[in-house]
C-alpha positions in Angstrom: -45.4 92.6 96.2 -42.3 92.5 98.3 -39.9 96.1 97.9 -37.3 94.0 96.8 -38.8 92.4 94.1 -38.4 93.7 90.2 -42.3 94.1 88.9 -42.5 92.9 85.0 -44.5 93.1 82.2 -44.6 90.8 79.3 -45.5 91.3 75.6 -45.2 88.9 73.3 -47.8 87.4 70.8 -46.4 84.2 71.2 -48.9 81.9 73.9 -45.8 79.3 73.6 -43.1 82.1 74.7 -45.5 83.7 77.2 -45.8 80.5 78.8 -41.9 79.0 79.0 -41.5 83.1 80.0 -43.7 82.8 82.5 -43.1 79.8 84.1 -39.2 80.8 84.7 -40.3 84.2 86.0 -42.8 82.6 88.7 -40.5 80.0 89.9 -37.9 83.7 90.6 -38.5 84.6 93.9 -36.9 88.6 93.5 -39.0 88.8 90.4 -43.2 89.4 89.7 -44.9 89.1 86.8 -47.7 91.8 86.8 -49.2 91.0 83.4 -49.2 90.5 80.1 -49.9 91.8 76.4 -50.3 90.3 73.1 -50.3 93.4 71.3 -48.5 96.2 71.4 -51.4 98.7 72.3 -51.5 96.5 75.4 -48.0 97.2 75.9 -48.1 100.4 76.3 -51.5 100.1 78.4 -50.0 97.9 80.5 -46.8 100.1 80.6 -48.7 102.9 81.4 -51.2 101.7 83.8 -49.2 99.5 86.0 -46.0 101.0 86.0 -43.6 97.7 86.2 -39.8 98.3 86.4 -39.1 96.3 83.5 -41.1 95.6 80.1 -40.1 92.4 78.5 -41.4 93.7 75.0 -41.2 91.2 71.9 -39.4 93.0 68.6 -42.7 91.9 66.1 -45.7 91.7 67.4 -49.0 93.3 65.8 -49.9 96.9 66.7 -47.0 99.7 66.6 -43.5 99.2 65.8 -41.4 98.1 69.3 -38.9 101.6 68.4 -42.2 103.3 68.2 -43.7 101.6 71.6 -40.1 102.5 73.3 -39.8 105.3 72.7 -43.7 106.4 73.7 -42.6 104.5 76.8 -39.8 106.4 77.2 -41.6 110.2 76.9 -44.9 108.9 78.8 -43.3 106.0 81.3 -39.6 107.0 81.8 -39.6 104.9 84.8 -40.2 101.8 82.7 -37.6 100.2 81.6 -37.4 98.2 78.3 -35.8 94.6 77.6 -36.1 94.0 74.6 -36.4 90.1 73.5 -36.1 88.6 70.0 -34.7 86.2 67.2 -32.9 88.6 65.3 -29.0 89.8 65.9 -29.9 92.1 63.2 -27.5 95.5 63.7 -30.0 97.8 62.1 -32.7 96.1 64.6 -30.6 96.4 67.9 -29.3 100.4 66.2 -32.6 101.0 66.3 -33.9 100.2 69.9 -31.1 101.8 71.3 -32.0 105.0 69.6 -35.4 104.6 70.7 -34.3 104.2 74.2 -34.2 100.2 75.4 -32.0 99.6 78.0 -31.6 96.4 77.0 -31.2 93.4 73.8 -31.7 90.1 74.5 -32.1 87.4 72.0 -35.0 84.0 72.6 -32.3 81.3 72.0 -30.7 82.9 75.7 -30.8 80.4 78.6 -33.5 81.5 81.5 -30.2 82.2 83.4 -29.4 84.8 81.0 -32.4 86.4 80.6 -33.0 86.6 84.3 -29.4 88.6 84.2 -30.8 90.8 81.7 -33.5 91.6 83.6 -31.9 92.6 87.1 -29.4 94.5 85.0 -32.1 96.4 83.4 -33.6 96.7 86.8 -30.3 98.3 88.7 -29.6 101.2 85.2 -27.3 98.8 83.3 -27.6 98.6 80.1 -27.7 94.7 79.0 -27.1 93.4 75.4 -26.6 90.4 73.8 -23.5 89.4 73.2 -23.9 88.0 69.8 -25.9 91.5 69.1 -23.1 93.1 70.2 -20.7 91.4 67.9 -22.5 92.6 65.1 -22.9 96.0 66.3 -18.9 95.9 66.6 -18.2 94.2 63.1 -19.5 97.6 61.6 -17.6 101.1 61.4 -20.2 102.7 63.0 -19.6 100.9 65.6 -18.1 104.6 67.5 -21.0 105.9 67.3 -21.1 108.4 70.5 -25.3 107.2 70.9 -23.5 103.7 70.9 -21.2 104.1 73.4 -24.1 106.1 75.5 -26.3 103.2 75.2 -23.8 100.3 76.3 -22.3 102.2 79.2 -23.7 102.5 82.4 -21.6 104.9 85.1 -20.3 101.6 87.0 -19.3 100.8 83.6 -16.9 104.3 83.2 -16.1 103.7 87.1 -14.3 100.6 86.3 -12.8 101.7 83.1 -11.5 104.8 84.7 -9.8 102.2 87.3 -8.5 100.1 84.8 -6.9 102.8 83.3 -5.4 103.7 86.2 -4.0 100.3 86.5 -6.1 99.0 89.7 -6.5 95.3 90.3 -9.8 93.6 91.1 -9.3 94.0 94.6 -8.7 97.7 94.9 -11.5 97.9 92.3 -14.1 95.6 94.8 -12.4 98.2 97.3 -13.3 101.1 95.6 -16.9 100.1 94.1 -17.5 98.1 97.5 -19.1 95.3 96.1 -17.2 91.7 95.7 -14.0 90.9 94.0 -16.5 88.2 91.9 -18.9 91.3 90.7 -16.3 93.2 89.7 -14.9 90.3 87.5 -18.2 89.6 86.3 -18.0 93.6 85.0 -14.8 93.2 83.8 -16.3 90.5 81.3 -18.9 92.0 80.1 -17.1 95.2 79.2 -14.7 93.0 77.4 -17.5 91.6 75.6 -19.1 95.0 74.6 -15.8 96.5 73.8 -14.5 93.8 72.3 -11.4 93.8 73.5 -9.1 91.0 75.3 -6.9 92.8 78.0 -7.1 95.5 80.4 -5.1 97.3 78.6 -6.7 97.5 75.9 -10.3 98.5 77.7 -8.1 101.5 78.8 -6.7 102.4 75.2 -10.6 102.0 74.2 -11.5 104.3 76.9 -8.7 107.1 76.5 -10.0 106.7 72.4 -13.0 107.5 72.9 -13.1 110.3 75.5 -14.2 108.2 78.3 -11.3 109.1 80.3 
């Protein structure tokens, strides 16, 4: 396996899934499928044994719970990373993996395209959720939950919102950050998305309410 690929694991009890899954993951040249698990004992054996960057782990699947998977992941794996894929938008589902500790929410009706992002997301310490899981995370009060905020986050994430609020442009952003002008808009989106919000001025109000600034 090449450095610069992202090593997976998939586990899902689903042969049809597992198949369409792994089809678009072989035909990704920075991506390697290492194996895969039907249960979620295998999961974690898996997990544990081959020590992938990211876990594609299926919500329902016979064996433990996936909170209960992530978080053993997470005390005997930390280096693991867990994408979490699914049907359900369900809040108290996508509350609940974040407290265990996925790094990421991703919903089977997402295009490959999408699911690849998630991946290298996960991959590089971003936190990746579905929009549509988001939404219903935001439709609820709870939605300010500090562990919330935690979990969607990552530090480019407070990098940009810190320039925002001080009224930077994509271009002294890009400047800043040093990547491209079209990665930095492509962060800007999504924070708008998570934060569900419109304007930049209103993902630095969000910011400055919530301590992040």
């Amino acid at each position: 396996m090449s450095s610069s690929q992202i090593s997976v694991v998939l586990a899902d009890d689903h042969p049809l899934i597992r198949s369409g899954l792994r089809a678009v993951l072989e035909a990704t040249q920075d991506i390697r499928l290492l194996g895969e698990a039907a249960t979620g004992e295998a999961a974690r054996e898996l997990a544990n044994t081959l020590q992938p960057n990211v876990l594609i782990l299926d919500f329902s699947m016979p064996g433990p719970p996936a909170v209960e998977t992530i978080a053993w992941l997470a005390q005997h794996c930390p280096k693991v990373r867990t994408l979490v894929l699914t049907a359900y938008d369900d809040e108290a589902y996508v509350r609940g993996v974040i407290a265990a500790g996925a790094a990421g929410y991703a919903l089977k009706d997402e295009t490959p395209e999408t699911v690849l992002r998630a991946i290298r997301a996960v991959f590089a310490g971003d936190a990746w959720f579905s929009r549509r899981a988001v939404s219903q995370l935001l439709e609820t009060p709870r939605c300010d939950d500090n562990s919330l905020i935690q979990a969607f986050l990552s530090e480019r994430d407070r990098q940009i919102l810190r320039g925002l609020a001080q009224g930077w442009d994509n271009a002294r952003l890009a400047a800043e950050l040093a990547v491209a002008e079209q990665t930095v808009r492509n962060y800007v989106s999504r924070l708008y998305a998570t934060l569900g919000v419109k304007t930049r001025t209103e993902a630095a109000i969000w910011a400055r309410e919530h301590g992040l600034i």
